[in-house]
N, C-alpha and C positions, 0 to 999 in steps of 0.2 A: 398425520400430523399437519398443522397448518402451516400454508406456505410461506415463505419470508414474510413477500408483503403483509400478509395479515400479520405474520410476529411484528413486523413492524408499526403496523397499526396499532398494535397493544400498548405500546408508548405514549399512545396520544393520552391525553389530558382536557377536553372539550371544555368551554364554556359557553353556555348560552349565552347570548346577547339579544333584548326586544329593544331593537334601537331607539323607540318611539317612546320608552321610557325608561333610557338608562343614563344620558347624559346631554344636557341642554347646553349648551355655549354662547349661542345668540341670543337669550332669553325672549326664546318666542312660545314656551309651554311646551315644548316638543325637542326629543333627544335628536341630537343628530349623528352621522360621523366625525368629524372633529373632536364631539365629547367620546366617543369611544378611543378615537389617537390618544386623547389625554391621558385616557386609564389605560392604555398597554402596558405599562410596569405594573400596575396596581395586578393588574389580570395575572401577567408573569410570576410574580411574587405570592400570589398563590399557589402556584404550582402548575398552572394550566400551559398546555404548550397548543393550542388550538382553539378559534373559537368559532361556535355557527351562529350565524346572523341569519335571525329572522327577516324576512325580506324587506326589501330596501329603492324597490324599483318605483317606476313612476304609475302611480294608483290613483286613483277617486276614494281609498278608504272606505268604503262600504265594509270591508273584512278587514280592516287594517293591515291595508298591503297585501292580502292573499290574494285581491282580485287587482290584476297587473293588467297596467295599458300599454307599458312598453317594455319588453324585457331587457333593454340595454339603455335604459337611463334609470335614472338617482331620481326619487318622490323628493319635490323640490323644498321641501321640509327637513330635509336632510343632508339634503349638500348637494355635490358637482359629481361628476363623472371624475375631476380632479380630486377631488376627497379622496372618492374611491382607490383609485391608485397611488394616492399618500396614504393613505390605510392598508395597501396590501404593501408596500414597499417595507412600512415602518414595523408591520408584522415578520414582514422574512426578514428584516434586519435585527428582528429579536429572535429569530428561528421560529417563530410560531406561524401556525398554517391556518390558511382559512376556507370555510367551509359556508359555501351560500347556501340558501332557499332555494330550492328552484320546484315550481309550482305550475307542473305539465298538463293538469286535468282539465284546467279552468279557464278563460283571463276574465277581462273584465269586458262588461260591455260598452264599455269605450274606448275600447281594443280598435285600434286600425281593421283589426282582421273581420273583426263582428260587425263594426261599423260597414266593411264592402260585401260581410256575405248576405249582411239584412235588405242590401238595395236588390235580390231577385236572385233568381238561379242561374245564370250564363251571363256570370263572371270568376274569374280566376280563384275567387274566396266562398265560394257560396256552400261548398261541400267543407268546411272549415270546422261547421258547429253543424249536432243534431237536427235538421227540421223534419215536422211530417205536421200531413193538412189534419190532422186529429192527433190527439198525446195517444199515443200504442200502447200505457201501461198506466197503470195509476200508482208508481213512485212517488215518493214524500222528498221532499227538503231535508235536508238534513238541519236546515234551520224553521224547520216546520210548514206545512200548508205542500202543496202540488210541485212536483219538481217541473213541470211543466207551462212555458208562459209564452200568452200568444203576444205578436212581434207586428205591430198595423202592417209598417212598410212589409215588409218581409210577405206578410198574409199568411202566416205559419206561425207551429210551436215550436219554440227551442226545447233545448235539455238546460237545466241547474241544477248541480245534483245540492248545491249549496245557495247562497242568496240570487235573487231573481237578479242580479247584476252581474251574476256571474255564470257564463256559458261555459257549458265544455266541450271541449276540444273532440273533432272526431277522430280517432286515433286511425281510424280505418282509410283516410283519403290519405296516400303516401306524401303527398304535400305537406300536412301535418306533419308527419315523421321528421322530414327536410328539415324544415324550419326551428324544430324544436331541438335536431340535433345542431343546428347552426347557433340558436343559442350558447349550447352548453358551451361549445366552441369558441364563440367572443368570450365570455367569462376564464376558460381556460387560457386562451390568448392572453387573456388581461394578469393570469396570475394566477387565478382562484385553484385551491388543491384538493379542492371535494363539494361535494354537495349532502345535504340534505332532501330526499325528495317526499313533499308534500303529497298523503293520499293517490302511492304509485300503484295502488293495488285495480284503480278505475279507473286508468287509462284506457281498460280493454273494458267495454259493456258485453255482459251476459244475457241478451235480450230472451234469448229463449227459456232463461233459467230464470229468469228472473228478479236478475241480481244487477245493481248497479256497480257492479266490483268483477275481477274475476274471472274476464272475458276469457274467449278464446284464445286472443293473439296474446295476450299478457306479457307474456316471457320473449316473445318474438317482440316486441317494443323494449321492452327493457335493454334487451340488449343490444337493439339499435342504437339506445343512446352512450352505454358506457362498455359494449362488448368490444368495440373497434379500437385500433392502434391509438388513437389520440388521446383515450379515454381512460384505457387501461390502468393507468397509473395511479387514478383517483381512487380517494377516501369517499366513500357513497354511502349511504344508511337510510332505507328508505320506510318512511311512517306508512301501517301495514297493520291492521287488524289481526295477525295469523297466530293462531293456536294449535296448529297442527306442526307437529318438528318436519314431517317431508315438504309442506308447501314451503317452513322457510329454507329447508336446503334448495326447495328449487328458484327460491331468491336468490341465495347466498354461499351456495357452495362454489369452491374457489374452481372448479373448472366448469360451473355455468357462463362466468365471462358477464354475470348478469351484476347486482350489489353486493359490498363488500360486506353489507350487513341488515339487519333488522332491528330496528324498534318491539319490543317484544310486550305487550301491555296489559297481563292478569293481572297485576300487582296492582293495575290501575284501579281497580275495581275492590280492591282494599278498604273496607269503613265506608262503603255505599251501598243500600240498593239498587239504587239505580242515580245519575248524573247527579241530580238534586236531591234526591234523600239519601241523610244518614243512618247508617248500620252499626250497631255495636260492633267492635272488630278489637283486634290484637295485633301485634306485631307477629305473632308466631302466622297467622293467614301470609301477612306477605313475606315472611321465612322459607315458606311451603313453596313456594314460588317460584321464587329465589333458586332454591334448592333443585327444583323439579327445572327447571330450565339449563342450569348450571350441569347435571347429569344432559340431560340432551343435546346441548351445542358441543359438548366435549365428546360425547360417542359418533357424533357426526362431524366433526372437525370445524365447529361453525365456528366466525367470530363472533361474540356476544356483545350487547350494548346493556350499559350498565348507568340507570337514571333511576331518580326517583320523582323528578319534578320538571316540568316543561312549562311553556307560555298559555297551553290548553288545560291545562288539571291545577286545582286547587292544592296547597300544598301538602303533601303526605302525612308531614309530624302532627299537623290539624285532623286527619281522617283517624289514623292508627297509633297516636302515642301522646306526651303531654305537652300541649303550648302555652301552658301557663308556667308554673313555680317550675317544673322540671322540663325547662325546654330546651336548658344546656345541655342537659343528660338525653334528652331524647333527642337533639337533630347529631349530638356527635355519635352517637350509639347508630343510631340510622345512616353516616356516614360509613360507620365500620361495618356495617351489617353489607353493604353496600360497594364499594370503592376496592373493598380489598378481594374480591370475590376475581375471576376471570372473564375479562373481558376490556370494554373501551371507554370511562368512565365521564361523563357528561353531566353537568353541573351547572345549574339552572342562574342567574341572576337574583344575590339575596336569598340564595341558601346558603352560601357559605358567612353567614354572618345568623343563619337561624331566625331565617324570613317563616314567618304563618300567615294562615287565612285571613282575610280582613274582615269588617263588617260595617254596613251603614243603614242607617232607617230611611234612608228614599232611594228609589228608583231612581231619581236623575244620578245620583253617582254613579250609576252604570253607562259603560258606551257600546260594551258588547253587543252585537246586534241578534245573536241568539239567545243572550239575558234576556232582551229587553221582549222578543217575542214571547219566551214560553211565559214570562211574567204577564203578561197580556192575558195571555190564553190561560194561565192557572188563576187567576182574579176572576176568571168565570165559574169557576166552583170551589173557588174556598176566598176567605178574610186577605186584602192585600197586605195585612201583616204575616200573615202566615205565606203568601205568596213571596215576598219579600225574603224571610227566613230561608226558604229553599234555595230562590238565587244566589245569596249570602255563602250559604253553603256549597252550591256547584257553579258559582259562575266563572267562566273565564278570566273576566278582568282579576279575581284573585291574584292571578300572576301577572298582572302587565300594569300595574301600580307604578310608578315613578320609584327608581330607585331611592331607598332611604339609606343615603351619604352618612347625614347628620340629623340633630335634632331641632336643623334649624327652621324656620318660617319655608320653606321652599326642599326642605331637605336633602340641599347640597344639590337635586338636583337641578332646579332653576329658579331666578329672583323673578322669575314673570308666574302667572296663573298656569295652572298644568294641565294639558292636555283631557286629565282625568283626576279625578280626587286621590291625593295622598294617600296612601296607605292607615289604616283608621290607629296601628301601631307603631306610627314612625318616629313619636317622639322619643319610644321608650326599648323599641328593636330600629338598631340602627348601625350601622358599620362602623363609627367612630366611639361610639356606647360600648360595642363588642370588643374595639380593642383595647381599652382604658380598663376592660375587666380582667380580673385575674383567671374570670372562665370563660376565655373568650372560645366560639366558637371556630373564627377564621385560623387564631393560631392553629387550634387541633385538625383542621383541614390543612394547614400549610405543614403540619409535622407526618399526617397521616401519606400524603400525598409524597412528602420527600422520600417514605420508606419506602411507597408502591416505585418510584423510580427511581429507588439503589439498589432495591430485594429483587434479584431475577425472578423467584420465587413466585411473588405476588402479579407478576405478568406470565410466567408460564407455566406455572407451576402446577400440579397436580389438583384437585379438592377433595378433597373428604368431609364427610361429616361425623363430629363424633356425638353427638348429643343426640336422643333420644326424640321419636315425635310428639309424645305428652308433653316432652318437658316445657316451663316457660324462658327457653333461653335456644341462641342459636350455637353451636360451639363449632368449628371448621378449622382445617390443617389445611396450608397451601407445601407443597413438596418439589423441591428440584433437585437431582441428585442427595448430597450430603446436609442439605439445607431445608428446614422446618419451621414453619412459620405456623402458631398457632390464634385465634381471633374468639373472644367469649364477646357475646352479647347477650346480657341480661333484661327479659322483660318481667319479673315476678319481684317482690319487695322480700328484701332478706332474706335471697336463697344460698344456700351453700352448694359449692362448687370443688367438686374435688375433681382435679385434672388427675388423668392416670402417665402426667411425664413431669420432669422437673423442668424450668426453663425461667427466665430473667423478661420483666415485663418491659417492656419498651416504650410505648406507650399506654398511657391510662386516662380515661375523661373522670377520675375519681382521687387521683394521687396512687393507684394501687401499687403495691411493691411484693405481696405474696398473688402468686398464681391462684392457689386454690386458697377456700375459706368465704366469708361469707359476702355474696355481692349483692347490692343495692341495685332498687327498680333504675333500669336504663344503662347502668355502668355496664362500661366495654374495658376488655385488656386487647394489647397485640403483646405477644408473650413468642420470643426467640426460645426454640426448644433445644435444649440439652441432649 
């Protein structure tokens, strides 16, 4: 069974936060901390009791903030080191916990530490990032072209396994280890009660395997940083390509001393071919999922993490259900399909108000920098309209659009120009539009959310499935002793559902008041069983 602390865990309630586009206050185009202190009741009030910030440190923005020059100051677009500590104060004073970025692969290359190791080998930093007098493999970018780039001063190639601004870190000089564990450390110092960790799987390079993920030392770094007395305590989840249930137990199981959890992401691949092309899909693919993971973390005792939508992936209800006429039915269905299952539920920015995909007819509305290359590079073999459509389709900024507040000129989130173009649906999806509706989406998050933290059930509780793999619906029992909580989600138009118990519906995204009989495309029950 899982240990306290994880039972404990199961409590949390995450929300995402991309600071850089959730809340503006000195109207300079860009969110800061301040505008986040403003919306802590807002956040609270939905039910959230945590939230993780996409990073916030002091950057050049090449990645927006993934490539970091100082890990212990504030990107001065965002505020002070004082902010920071009026943000984490005003968060424990609401009981809510917070959880950083922390982005150990990479920094940037106007990192103090890249700036001394490029001046030559015999100095204190020069083992700090990969060099070698020729690239040793022919590795890609993970934002396209060579991951390898030569450096004058230096007279060598580095490693990126991401933009050419961004080095990484050699995990192998114990120096490295130091300093990164001394990060975590000022952060914890300061208050911080968990991390997120950025692409922890490439800490360790697999040179021989040839893999840039996956090294040898892997698990022996990990828990350098959070196996130790000081560390211990933390909430950790770290982003993690792993498809295999033993690699993630050897992430995450509670006597490695290594992460509290994993990011788990088949589902990600839900209504795509691949990044930028779309796939016919259903919601029953990521049911299948769902399902198949939910048996695994539970025969292993894993904690699970339970998302549908991040700052990287376009939004879901766009990929696998409808964001047009029935998007109130599909992103609350997708919530129950979701939130009430076992595990630690994490809630993107503008899903809970039944945020979708955007769309624009130019390339300048993109600022993504992996948009903006594969766009490049796909205009070399097809119509840049047709190159256009795919970005449209996979690009990152999808999710990092300026929060839509309102439906005003600025959309509540700033009276200045914004950092990035508006959300191309902000007049008409929008957090003030969604509450004035009698369907609204955030209410049925804020009622869904109350029950997962009254219901013991819904955090520790058993899973079953009772619905059939043909079928087009998901139906599941959560079980705690004498306590039965049952969940229909309907993906098929006017099917009949006959439950084999009797039970009082609790909530419904339809008005439903019988358990069984006939449900509409998308409509969900939670139904207390008899």
């Amino acid at each position: 069974m899982l240990i306290q602390k994880y039972k404990d865990f199961l409590r949390l309630v995450i929300y995402q936060i991309y600071p850089r586009s959730f809340k503006d206050t000195n109207d300079d185009g860009i969110g800061d901390l301040p505008g986040i202190i403003e919306k802590l009741d807002y956040i609270k009030s939905l039910g959230a009791n945590a939230i993780w910030l996409c990073p916030c440190y002091k950057s050049p923005n090449d990645d927006n903030g993934y490539d970091i020059a100082d890990y212990r100051d504030i990107m001065d677009e965002f505020g002070t080191m004082d902010d920071m500590k009026r943000l984490i104060a005003e968060m424990h004073a609401r009981d809510m916990k917070l959880i950083m970025d922390l982005v150990p692969n990479h920094t940037s290359t106007a990192h103090a530490w890249f700036q001394e190791s490029r001046k030559g080998r015999d100095n204190p930093y020069s083992d700090f990032y990969y060099w070698f007098d020729e690239p040793p493999n022919d590795w890609e970018s993970c934002f396209r072209g060579s991951a390898w780039a030569f450096d004058e001063m230096r007279g060598q190639y580095y490693l990126h396994s991401y933009a050419i601004t961004q080095a990484d870190l050699n995990w192998n000089n114990p120096a490295v280890v130091k300093v990164m564990q001394d990060v975590v450390d000022f952060w914890v110092d300061m208050g911080v009660d968990g991390f997120r960790v950025d692409v922890i799987d490439q800490i360790s390079k697999d040179f021989e395997g040839g893999r840039n993920c996956f090294g040898p030392r892997l698990h022996e770094f990990i828990h350098a940083l959070f196996g130790r007395e000081k560390t211990a305590h933390l909430f950790t989840v770290g982003e993690c390509w792993v498809d295999d249930i033993e690699e993630m137990r050897r992430h995450c199981a509670a006597d490695r001393n290594e992460l509290s959890t994993l990011f788990q992401f088949d589902h990600m691949e839900c209504g795509r071919a691949e990044k930028f092309t779309p796939k016919k899909d259903s919601l029953r693919t990521v049911r299948d999922v769902l399902i198949r993971w939910q048996d695994k973390t539970a025969e292993h005792d894993l904690l699970h993490s339970l998302f549908s939508d991040n700052h990287d992936q376009p939004p879901l209800i766009s990929r696998v259900a409808d964001d047009g006429e029935k998007r109130y039915e599909s992103a609350t269905c997708l919530a129950a399909m979701f939130y009430l299952l076992k595990g630690v539920p994490f809630i993107y920015q503008g899903q809970e108000f039944g945020l979708t995909a955007a769309h624009y007819d130019s390339i300048d509305c993109f600022d993504d920098i992996e948009s903006i290359n594969i766009y490049a590079e796909l205009c070399q073999s097809m119509s840049a309209v047709a190159a256009l459509e795919k970005i449209n389709f996979g690009s990152r900024d999808n999710a990092r659009h300026p929060m839509a507040w309102n439906a005003g000129k600025g959309g509540g989130f700033s009276d200045a120009e914004p950092w990035i173009s508006l959300h191309s649906r902000q007049s008409k999806i929008n957090l003030e539009n969604d509450m004035m509706s009698e369907r609204s989406v955030f209410r049925f998050y804020q009622k869904l959310l109350k029950l997962r933290r009254e219901q013991d059930a819904f955090l520790d509780g058993s899973f079953e499935v009772i619905s059939g793999p043909e079928e087009e619906c998901f139906i599941f029992t959560r079980t705690l002793g004498q306590e039965q909580w049952a969940v229909v989600c309907n993906f098929a138009q006017e099917t009949v559902i006959e439950l084999p118990f009797d039970g009082e519906v609790v909530l419904s995204n339809q008005g439903r008041i019988d358990v069984s009989g006939i449900y509409q495309e998308y409509e969900c029950a939670v139904i207390r069983v008899h």
